[in-house]
PDB file with one MODEL, atoms N, CA, C and O in Angstrom:
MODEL        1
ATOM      1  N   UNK A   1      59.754 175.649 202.768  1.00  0.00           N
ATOM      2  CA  UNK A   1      60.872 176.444 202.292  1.00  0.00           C
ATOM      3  C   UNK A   1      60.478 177.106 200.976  1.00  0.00           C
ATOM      4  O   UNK A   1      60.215 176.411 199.995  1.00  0.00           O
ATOM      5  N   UNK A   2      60.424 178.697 200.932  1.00  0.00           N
ATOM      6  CA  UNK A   2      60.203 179.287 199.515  1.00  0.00           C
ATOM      7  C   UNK A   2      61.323 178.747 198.590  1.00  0.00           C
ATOM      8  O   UNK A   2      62.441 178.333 198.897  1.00  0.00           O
ATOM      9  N   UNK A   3      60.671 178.871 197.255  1.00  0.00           N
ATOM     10  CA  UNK A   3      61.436 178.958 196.501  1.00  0.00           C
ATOM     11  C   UNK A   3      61.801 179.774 195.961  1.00  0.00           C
ATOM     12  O   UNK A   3      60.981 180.418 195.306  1.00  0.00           O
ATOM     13  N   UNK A   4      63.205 180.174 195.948  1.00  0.00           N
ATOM     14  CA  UNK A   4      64.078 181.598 194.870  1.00  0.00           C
ATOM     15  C   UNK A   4      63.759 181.824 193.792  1.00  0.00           C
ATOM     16  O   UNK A   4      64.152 181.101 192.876  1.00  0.00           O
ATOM     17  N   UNK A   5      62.845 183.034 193.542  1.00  0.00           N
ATOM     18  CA  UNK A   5      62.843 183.664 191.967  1.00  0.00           C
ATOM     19  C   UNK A   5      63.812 183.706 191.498  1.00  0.00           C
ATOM     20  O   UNK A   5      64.815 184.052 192.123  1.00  0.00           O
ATOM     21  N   UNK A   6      63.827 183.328 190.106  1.00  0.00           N
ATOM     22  CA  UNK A   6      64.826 183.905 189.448  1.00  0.00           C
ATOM     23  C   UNK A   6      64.357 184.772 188.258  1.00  0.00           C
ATOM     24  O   UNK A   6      63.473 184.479 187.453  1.00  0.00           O
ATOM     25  N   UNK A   7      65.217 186.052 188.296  1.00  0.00           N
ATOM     26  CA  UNK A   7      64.989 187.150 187.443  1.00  0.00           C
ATOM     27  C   UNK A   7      65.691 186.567 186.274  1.00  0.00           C
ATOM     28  O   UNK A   7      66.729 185.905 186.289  1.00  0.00           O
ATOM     29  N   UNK A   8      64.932 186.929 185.213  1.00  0.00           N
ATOM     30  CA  UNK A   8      65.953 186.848 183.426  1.00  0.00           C
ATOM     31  C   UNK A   8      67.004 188.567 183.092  1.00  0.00           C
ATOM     32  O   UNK A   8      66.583 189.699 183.328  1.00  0.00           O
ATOM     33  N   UNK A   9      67.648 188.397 182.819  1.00  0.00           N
ATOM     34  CA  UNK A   9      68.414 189.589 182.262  1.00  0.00           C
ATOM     35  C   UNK A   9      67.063 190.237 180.928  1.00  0.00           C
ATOM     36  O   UNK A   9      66.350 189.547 180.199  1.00  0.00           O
ATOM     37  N   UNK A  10      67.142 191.921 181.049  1.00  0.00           N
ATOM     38  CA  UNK A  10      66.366 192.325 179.941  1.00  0.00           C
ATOM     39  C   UNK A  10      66.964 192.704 178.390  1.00  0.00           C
ATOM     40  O   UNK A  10      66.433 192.764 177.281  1.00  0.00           O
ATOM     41  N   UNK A  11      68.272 192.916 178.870  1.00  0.00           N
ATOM     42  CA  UNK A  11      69.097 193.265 177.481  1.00  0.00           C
ATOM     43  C   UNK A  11      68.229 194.822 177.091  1.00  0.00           C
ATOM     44  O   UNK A  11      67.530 194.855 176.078  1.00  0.00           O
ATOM     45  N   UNK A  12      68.341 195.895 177.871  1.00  0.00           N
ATOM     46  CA  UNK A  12      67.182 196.581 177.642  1.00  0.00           C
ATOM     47  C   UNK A  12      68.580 197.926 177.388  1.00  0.00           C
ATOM     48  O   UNK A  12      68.313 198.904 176.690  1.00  0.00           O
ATOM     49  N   UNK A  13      69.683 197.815 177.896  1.00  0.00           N
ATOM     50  CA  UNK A  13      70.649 198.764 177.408  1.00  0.00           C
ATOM     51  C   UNK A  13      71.290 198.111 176.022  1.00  0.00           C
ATOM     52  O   UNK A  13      71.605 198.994 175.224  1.00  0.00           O
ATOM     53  N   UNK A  14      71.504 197.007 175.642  1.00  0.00           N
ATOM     54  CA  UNK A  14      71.669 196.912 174.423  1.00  0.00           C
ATOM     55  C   UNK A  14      70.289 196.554 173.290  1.00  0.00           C
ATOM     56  O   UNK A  14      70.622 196.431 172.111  1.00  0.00           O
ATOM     57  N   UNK A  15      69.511 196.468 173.463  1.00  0.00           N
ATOM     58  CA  UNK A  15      67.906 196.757 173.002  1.00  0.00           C
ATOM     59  C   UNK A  15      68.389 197.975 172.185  1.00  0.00           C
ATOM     60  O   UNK A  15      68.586 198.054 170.972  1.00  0.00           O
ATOM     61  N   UNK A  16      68.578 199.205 173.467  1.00  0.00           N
ATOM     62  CA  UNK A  16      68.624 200.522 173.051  1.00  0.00           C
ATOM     63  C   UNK A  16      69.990 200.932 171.575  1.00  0.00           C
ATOM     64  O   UNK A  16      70.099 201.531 170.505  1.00  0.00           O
ATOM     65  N   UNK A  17      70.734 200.111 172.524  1.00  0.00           N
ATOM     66  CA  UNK A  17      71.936 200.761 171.615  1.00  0.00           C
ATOM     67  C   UNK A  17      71.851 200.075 170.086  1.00  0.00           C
ATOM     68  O   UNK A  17      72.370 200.603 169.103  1.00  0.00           O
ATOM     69  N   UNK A  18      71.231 199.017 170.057  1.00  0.00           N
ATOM     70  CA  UNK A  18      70.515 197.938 168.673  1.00  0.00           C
ATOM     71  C   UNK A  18      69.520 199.162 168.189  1.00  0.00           C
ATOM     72  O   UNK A  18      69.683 199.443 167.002  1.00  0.00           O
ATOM     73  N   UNK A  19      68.545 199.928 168.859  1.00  0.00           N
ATOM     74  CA  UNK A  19      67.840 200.842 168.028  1.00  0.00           C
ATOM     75  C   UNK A  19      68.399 202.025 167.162  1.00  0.00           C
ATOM     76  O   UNK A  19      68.147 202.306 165.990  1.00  0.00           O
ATOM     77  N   UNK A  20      69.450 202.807 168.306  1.00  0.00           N
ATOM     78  CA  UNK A  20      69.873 203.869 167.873  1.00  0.00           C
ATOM     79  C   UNK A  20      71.311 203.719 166.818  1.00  0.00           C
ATOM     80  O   UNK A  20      71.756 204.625 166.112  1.00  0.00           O
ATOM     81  N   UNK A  21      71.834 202.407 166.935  1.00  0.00           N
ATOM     82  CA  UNK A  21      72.949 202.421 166.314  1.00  0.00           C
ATOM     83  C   UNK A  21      73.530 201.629 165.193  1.00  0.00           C
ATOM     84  O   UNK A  21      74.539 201.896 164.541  1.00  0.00           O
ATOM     85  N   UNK A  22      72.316 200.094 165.016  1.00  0.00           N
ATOM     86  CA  UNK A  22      72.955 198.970 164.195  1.00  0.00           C
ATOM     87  C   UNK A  22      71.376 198.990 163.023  1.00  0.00           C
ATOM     88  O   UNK A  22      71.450 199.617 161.966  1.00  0.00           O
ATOM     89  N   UNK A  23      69.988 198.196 163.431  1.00  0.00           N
ATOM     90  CA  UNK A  23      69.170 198.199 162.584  1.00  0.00           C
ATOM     91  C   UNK A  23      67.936 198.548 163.549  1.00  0.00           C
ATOM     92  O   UNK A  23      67.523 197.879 164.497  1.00  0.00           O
ATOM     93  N   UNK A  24      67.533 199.577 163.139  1.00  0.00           N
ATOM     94  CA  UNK A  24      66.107 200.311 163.549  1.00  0.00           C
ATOM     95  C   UNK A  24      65.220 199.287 163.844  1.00  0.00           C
ATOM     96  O   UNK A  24      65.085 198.989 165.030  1.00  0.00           O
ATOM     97  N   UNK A  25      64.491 198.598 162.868  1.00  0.00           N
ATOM     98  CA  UNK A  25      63.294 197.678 162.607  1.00  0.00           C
ATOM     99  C   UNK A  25      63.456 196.872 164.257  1.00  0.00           C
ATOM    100  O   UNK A  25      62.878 197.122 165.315  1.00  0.00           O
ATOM    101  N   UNK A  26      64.674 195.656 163.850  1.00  0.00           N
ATOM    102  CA  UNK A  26      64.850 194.710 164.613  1.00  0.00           C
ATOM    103  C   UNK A  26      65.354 195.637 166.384  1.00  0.00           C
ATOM    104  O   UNK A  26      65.150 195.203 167.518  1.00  0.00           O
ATOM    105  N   UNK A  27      65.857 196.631 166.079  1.00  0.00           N
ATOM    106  CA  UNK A  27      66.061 197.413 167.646  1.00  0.00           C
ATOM    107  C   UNK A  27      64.305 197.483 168.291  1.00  0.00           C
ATOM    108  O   UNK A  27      64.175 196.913 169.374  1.00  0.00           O
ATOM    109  N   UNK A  28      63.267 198.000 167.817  1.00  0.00           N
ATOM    110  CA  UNK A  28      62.341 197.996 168.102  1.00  0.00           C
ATOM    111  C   UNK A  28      61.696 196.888 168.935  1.00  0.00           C
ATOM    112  O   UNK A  28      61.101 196.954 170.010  1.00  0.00           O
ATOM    113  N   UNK A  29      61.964 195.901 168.179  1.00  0.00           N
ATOM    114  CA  UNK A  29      61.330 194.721 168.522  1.00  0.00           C
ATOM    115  C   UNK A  29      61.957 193.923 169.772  1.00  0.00           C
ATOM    116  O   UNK A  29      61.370 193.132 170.510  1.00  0.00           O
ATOM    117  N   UNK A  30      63.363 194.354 169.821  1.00  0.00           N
ATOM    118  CA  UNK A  30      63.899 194.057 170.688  1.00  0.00           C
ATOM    119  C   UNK A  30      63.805 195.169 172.323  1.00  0.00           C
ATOM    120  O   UNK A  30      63.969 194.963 173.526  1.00  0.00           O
ATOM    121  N   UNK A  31      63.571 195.958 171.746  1.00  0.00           N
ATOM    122  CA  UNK A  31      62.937 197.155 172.938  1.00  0.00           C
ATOM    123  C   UNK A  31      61.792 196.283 173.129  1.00  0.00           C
ATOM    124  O   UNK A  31      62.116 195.255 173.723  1.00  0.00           O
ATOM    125  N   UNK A  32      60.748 196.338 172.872  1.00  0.00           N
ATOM    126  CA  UNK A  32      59.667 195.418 173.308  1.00  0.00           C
ATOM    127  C   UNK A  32      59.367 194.253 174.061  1.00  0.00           C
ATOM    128  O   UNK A  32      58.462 193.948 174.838  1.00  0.00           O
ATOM    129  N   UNK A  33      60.909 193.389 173.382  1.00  0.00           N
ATOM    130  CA  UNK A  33      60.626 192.275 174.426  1.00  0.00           C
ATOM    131  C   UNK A  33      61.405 192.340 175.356  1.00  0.00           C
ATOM    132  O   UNK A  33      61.246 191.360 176.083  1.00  0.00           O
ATOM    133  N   UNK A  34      62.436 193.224 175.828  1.00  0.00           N
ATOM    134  CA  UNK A  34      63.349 193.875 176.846  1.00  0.00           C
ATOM    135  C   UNK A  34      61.957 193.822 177.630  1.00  0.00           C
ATOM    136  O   UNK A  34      61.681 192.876 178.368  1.00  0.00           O
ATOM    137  N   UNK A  35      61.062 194.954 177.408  1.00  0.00           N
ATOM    138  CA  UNK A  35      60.398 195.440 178.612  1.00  0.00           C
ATOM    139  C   UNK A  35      59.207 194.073 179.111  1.00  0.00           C
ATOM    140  O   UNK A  35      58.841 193.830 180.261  1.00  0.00           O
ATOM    141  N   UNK A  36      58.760 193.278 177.722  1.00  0.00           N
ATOM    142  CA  UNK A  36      57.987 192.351 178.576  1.00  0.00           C
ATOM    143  C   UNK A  36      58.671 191.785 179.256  1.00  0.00           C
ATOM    144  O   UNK A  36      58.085 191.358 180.251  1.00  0.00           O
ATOM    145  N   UNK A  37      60.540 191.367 179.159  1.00  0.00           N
ATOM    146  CA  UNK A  37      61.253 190.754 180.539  1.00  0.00           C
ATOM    147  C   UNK A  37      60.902 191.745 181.610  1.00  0.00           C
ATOM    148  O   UNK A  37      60.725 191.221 182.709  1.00  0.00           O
ATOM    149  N   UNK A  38      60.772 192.909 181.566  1.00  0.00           N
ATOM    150  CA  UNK A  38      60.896 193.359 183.005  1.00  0.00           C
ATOM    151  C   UNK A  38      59.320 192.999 183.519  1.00  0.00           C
ATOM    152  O   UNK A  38      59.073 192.528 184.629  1.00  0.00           O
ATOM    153  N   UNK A  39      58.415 193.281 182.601  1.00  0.00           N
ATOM    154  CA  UNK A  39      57.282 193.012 183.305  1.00  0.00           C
ATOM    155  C   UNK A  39      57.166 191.653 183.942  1.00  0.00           C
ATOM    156  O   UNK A  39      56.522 191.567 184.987  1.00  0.00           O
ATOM    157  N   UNK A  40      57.721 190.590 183.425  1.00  0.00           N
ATOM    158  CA  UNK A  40      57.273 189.240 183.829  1.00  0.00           C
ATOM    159  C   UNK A  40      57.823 189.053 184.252  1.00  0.00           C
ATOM    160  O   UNK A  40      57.546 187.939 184.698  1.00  0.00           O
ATOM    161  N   UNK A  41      59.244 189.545 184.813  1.00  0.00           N
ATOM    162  CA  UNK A  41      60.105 189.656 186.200  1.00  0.00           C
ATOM    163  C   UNK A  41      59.366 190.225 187.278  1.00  0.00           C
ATOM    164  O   UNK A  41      59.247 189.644 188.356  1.00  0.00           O
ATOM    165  N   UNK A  42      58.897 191.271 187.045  1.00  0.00           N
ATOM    166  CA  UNK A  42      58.192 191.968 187.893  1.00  0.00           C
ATOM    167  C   UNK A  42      56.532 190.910 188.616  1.00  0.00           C
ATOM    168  O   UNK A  42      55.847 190.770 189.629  1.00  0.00           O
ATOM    169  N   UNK A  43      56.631 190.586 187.641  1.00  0.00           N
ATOM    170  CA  UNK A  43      55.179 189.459 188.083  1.00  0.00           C
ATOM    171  C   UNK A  43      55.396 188.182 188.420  1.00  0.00           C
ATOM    172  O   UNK A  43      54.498 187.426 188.793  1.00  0.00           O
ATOM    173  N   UNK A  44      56.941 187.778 188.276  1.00  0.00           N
ATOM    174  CA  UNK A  44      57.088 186.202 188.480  1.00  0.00           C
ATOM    175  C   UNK A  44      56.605 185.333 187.988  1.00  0.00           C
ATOM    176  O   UNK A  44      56.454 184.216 188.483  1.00  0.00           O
ATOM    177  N   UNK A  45      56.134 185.859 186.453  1.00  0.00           N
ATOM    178  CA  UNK A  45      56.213 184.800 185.233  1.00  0.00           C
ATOM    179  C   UNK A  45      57.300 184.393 184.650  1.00  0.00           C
ATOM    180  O   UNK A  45      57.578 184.799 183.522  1.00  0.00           O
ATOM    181  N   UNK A  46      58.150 183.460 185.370  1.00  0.00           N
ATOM    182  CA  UNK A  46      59.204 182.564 184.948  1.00  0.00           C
ATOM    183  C   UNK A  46      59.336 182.431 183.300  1.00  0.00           C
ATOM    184  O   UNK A  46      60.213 182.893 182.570  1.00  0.00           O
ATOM    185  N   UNK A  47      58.195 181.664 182.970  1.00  0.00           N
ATOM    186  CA  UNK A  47      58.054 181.376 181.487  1.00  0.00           C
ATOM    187  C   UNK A  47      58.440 182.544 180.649  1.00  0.00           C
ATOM    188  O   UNK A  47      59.306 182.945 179.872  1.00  0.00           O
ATOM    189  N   UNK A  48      57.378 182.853 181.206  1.00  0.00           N
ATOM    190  CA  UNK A  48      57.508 184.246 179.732  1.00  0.00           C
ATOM    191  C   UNK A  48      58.333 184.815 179.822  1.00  0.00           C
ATOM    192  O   UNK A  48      58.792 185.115 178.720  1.00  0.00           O
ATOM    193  N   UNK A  49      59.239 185.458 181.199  1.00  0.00           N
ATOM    194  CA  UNK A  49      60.565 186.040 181.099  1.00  0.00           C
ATOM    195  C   UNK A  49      61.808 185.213 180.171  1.00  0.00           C
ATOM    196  O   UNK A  49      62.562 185.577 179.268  1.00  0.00           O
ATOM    197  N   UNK A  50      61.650 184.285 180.695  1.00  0.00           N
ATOM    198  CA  UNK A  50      63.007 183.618 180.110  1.00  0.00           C
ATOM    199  C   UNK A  50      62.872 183.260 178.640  1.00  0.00           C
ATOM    200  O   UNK A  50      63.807 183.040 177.870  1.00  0.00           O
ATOM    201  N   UNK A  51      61.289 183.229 178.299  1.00  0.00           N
ATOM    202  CA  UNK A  51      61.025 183.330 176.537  1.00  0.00           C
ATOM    203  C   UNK A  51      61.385 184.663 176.178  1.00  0.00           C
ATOM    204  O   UNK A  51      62.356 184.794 175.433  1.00  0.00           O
ATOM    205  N   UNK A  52      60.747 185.718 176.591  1.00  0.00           N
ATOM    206  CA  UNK A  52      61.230 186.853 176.306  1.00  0.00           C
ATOM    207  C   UNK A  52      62.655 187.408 176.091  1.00  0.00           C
ATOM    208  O   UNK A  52      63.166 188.005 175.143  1.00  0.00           O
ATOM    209  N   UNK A  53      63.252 186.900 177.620  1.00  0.00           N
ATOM    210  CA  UNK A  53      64.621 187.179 177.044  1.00  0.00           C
ATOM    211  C   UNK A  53      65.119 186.943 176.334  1.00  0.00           C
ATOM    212  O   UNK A  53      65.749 187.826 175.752  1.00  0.00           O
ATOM    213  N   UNK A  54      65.204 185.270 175.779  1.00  0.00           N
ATOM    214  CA  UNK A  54      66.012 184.826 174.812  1.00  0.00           C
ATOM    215  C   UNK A  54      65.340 185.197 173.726  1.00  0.00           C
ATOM    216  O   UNK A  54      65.893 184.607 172.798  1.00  0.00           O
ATOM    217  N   UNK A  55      64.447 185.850 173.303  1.00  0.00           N
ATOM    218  CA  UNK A  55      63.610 186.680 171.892  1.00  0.00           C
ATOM    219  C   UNK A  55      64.197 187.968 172.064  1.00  0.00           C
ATOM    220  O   UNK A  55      64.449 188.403 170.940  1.00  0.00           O
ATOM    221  N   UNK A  56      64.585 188.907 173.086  1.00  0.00           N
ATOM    222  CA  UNK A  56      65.241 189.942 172.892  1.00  0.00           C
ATOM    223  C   UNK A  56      66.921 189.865 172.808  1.00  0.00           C
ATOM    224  O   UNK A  56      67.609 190.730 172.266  1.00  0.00           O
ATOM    225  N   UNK A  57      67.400 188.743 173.406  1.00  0.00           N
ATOM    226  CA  UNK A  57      69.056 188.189 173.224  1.00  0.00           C
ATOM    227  C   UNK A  57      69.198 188.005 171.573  1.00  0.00           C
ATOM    228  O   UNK A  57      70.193 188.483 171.028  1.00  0.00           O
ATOM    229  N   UNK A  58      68.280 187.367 170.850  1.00  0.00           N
ATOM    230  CA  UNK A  58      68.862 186.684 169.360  1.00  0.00           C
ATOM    231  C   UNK A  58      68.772 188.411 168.521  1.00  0.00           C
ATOM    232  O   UNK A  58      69.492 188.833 167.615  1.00  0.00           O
ATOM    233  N   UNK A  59      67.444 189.219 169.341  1.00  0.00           N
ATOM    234  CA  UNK A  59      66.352 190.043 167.953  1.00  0.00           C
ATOM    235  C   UNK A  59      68.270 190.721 167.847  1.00  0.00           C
ATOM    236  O   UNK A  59      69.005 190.570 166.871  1.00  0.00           O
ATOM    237  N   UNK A  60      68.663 191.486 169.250  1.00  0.00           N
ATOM    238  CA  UNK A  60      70.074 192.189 170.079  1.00  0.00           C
ATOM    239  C   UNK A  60      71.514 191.513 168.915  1.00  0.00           C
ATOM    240  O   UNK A  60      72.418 192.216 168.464  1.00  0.00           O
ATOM    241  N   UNK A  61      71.369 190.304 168.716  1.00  0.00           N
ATOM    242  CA  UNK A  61      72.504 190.314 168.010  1.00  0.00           C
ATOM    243  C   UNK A  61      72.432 189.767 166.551  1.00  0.00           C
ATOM    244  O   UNK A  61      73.377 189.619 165.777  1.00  0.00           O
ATOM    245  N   UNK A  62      71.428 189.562 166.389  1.00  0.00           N
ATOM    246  CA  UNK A  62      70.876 189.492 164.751  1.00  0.00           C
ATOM    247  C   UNK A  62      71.053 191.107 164.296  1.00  0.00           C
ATOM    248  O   UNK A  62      71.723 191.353 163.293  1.00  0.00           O
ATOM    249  N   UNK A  63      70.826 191.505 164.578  1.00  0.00           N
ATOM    250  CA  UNK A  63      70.573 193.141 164.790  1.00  0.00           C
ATOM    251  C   UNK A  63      71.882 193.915 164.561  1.00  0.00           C
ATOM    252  O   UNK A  63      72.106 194.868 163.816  1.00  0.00           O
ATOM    253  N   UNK A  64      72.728 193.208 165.454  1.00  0.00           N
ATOM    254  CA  UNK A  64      73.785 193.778 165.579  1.00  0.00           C
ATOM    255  C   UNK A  64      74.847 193.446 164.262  1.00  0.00           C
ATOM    256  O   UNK A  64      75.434 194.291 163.586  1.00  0.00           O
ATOM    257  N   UNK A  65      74.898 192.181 164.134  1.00  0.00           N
ATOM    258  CA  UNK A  65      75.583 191.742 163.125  1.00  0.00           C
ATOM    259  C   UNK A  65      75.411 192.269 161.779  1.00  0.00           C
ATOM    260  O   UNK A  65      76.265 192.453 160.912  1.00  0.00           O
ATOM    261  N   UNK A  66      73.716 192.552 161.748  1.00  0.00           N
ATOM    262  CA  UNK A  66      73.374 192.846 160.192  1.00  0.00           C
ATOM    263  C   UNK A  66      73.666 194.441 160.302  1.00  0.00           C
ATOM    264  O   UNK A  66      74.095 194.978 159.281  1.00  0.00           O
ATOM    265  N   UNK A  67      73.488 195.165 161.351  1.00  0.00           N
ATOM    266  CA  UNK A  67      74.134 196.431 161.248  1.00  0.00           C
ATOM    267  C   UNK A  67      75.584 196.360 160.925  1.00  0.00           C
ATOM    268  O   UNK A  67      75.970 196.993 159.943  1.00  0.00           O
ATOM    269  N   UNK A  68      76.437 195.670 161.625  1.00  0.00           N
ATOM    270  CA  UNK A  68      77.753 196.128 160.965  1.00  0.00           C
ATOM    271  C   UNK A  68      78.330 195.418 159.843  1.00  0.00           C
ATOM    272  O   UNK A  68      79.441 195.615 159.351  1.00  0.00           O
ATOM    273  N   UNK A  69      77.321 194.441 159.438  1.00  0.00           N
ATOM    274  CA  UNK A  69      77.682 194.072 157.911  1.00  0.00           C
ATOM    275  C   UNK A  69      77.265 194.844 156.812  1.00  0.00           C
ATOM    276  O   UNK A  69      77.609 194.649 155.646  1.00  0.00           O
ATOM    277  N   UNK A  70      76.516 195.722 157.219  1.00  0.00           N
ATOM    278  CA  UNK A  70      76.046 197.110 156.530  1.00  0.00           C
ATOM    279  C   UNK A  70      76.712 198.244 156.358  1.00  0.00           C
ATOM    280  O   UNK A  70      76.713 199.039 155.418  1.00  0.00           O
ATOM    281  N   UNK A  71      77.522 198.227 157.809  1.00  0.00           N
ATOM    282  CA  UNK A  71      78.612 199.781 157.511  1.00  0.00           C
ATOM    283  C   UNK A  71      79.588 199.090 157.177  1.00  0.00           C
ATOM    284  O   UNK A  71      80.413 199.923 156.801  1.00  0.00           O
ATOM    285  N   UNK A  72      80.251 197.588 157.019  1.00  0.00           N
ATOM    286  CA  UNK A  72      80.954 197.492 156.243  1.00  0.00           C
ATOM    287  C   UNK A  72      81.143 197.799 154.842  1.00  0.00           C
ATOM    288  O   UNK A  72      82.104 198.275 154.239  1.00  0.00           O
ATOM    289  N   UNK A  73      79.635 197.292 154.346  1.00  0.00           N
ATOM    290  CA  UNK A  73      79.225 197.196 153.208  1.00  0.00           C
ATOM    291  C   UNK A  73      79.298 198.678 152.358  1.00  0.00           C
ATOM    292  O   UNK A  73      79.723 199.032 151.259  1.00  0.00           O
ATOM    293  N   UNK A  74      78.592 199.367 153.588  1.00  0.00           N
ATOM    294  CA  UNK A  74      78.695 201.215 152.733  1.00  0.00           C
ATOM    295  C   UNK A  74      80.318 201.616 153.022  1.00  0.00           C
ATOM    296  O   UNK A  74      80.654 202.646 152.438  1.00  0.00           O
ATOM    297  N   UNK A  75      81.305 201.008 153.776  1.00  0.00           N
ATOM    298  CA  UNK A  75      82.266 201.468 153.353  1.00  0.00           C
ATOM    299  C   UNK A  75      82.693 201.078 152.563  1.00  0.00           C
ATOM    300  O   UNK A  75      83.157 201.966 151.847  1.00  0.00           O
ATOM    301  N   UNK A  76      82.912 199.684 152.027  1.00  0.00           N
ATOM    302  CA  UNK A  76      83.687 198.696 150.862  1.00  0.00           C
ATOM    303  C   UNK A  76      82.836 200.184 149.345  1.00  0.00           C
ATOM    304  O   UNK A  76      83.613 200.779 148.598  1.00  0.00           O
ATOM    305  N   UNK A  77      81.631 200.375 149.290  1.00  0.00           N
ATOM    306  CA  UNK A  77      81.181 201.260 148.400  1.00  0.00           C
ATOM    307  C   UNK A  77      81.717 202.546 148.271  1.00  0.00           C
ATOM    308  O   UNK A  77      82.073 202.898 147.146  1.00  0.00           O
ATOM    309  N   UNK A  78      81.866 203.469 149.410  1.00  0.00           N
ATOM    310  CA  UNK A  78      82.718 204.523 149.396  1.00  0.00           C
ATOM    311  C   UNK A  78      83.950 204.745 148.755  1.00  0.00           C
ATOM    312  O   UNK A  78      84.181 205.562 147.863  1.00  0.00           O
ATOM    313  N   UNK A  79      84.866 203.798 149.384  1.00  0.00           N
ATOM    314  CA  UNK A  79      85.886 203.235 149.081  1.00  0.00           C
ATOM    315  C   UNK A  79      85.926 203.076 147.721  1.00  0.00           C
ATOM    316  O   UNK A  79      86.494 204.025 147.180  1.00  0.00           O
ATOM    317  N   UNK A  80      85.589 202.345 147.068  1.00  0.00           N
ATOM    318  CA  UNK A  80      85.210 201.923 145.818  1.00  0.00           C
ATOM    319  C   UNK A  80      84.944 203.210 144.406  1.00  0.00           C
ATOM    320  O   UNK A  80      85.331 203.376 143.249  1.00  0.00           O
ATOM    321  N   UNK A  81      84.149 203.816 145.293  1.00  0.00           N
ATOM    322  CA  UNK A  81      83.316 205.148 144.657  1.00  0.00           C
ATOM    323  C   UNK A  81      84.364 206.589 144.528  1.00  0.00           C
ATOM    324  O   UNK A  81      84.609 207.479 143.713  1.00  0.00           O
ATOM    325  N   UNK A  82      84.708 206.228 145.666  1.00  0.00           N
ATOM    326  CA  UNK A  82      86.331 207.772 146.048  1.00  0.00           C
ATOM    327  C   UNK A  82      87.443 206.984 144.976  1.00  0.00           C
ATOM    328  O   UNK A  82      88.283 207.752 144.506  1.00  0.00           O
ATOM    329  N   UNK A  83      87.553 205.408 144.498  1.00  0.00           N
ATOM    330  CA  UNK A  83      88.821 205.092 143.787  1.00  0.00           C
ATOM    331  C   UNK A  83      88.182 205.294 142.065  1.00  0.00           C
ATOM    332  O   UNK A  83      88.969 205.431 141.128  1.00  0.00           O
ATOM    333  N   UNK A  84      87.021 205.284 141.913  1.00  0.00           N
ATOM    334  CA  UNK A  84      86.396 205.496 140.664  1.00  0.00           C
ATOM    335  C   UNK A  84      86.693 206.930 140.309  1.00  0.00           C
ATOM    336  O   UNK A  84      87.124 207.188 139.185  1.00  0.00           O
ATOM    337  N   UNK A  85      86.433 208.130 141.439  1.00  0.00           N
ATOM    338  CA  UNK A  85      86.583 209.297 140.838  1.00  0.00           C
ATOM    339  C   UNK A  85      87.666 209.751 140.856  1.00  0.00           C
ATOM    340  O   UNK A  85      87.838 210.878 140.390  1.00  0.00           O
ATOM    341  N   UNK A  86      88.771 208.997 141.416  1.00  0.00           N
ATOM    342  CA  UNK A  86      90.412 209.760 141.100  1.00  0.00           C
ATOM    343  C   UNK A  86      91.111 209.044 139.645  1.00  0.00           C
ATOM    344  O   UNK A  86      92.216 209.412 139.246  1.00  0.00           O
TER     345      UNK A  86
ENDMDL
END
């Protein structure tokens, strides 16, 4: 009886949206290991997919968090900056 592959998720649409929208650096890195999930899906390296993924799952919301603690941050400054000049 074969046994069932199992594919890892790539996180490769939020990879993207981590590059273009929260922190550049860490989006990158997370593009990267998106695609080694697909490759080692594609090859039925168990291991390395499911390492990979969970290295592109944390890079995806480390990423994410420190991006919007950032546009918080430049708004709390704006804010701040627009009440200084009135």
């Amino acid at each position: 009886m074969p046994s069932p592959q199992s594919t890892y998720p790539s996180y490769l649409a939020l990879s993207i949206f981590n590059l273009l929208c929260c922190c550049f650096p860490l989006g990158i890195a997370a593009v990267i290991y998106s695609c080694q999930v697909d490759n080692a899906n594609s090859l039925g390296n168990v291991n390395l997919a499911a390492k990979a993924s969970r290295t592109a799952r944390l890079l995806n919301i480390v990423g994410i968090v420190l991006g919007v603690i950032l546009i918080i941050v430049l708004v709390v400054i704006y804010v701040v900056a627009l009440k200084e000049i009135q």
